[in-house]
C-alpha positions in Angstrom: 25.8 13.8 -14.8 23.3 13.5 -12.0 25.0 16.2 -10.3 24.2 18.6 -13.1 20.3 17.8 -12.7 20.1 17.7 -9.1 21.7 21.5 -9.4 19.2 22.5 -12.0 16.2 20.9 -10.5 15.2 24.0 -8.3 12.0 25.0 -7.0 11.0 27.0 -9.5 7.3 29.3 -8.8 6.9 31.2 -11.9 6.6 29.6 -15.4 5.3 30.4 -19.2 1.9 29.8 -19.5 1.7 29.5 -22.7 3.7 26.3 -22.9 1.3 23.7 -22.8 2.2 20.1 -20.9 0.0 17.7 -22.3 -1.3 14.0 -20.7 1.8 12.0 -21.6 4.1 14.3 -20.6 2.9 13.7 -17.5 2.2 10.0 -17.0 5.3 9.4 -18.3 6.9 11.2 -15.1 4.3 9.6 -12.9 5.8 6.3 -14.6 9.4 7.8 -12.9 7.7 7.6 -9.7 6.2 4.2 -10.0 9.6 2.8 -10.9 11.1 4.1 -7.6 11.5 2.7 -4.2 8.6 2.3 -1.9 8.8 1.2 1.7 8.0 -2.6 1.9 7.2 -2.2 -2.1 3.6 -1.7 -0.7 3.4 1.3 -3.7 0.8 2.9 -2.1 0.6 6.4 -3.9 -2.0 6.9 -6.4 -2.2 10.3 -9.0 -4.3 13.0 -10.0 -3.3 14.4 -13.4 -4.3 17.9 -14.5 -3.4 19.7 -17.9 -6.3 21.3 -18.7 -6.6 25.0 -18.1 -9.6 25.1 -16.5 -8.9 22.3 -13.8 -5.5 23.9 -13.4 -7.0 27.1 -12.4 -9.4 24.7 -9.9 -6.5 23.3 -8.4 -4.5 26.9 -8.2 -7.1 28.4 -5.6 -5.7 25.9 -3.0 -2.1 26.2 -3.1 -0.2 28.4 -1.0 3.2 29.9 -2.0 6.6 31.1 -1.0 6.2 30.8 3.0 9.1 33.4 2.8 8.4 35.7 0.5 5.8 37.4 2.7 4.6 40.0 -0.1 4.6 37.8 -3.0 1.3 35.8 -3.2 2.1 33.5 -5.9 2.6 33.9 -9.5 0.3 35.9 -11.4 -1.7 35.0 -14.4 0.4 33.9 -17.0 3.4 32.9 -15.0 0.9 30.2 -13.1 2.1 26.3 -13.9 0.5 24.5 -16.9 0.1 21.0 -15.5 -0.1 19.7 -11.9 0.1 15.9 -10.0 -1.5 15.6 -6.8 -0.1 13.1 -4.7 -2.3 10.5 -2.9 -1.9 8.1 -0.6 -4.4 5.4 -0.6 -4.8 4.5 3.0 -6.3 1.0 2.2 -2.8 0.2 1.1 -0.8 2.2 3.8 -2.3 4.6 6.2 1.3 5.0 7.3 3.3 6.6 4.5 6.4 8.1 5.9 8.5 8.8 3.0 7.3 7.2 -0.3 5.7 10.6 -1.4 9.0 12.5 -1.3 11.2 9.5 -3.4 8.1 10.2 -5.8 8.2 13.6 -6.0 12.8 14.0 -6.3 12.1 10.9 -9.4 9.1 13.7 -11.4 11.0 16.3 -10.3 14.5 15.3 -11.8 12.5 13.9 -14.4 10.9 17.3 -15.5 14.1 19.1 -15.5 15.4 16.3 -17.6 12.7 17.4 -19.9 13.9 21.5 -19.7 10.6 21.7 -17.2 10.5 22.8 -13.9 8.6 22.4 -10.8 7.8 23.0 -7.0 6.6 20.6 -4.2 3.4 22.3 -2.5 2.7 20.9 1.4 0.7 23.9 2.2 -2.9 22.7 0.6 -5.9 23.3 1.5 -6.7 19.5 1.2 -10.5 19.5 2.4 -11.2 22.3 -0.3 -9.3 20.2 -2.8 -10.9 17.2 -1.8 -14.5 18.8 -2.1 -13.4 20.4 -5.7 -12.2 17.7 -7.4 -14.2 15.0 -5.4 -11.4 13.0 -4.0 -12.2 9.8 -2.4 -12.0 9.7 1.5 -9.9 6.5 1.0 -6.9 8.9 -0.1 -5.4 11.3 1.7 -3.7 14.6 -0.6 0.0 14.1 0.3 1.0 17.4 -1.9 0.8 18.9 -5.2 3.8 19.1 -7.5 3.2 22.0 -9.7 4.7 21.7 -13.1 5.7 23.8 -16.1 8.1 26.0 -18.1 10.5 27.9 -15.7 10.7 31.5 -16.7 12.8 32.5 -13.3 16.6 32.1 -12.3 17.2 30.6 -9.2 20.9 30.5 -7.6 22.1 28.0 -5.0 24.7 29.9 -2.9 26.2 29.5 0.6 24.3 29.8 3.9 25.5 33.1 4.9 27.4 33.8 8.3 24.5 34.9 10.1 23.2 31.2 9.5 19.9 32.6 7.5 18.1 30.0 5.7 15.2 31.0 4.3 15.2 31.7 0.5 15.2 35.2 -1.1 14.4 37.4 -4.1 16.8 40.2 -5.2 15.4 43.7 -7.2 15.4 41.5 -10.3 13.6 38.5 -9.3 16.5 35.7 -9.2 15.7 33.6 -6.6 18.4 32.9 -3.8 18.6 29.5 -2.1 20.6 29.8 0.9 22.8 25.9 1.5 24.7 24.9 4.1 28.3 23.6 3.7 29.2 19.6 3.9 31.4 20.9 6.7 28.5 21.5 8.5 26.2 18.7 7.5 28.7 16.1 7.8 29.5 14.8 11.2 32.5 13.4 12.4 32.1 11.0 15.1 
């Protein structure tokens, strides 16, 4: 069932390293992305596809982690992801992409755990860095970078607790806590 993938498909931040994600694996969840919905089918995203240690560890240096977890600055070598996709939009298509890049990213993402992969949606980039690094074309703007791999971390989904906190937590042992509010709340009855 969806429902079961949707559950599973977390935002996971630590991962095995030494499970390797080659090429196809990921164009074929770029190929997800490409199938879904685009506003006014303009399909304006375009992909960077990285796999390769060394570019990984490239891309790494520009990424931030975990807004939340104040102390934790992001995994550690060997728990770092083994493939990435940075998201462009190509601004001679659409300089105006409102949500395209998030349908993309929920299709690789439920696509990955489909696979037994993981991932995590990174906004915070330090896109002129990334730009420069990689030698990104100023036609594109960097949208985010989905970081992809092996999870090696447990993360819960519980209930928003009654002092309404929502930001995500880690306990002693490292499971990840993900705060969600009810339907009760989120639904609206007008």
């Amino acid at each position: 069932m969806i429902r079961d993938i949707v559950l599973r498909n977390r935002s996971y931040r630590r991962f095995d390293e030494s499970f390797s994600i080659g090429k196809e694996t990921l164009t074929s969840l770029v190929d997800l992305a490409r199938l879904s919905a685009s506003g006014a089918n303009r399909q304006p995203l375009k992909y960077i596809l990285s796999w390769e240690a060394n570019k990984n560890a490239r891309i790494f240096q520009y990424l931030a982690w975990a807004a939340y977890l104040k102390d934790w600055p992001g995994p550690t070598e060997g728990e770092r992801p083994t493939g990435y996709i940075i998201m462009l939009g190509d601004n001679e298509i659409n300089p105006n992409i409102d949500c395209d890049h998030g349908i993309a990213s929920q299709s690789i993402l439920l696509g990955a755990t489909e696979l037994g992969l993981g991932g995590c949606i990174i906004h915070s980039v330090n896109r002129e860095k990334l730009r420069a690094e990689l030698g990104v074309d100023d036609r594109y703007s960097i949208k985010l970078v989905l970081a992809i791999g092996k999870p090696v971390e447990q993360v819960v989904v519980e209930d928003l607790p009654a002092d309404g906190n929502y930001k995500y937590w880690r306990d002693e042992e490292q499971v990840h806590h993900v705060p969600k509010r009810s339907l009760d709340e989120i639904i609206l009855d007008n």
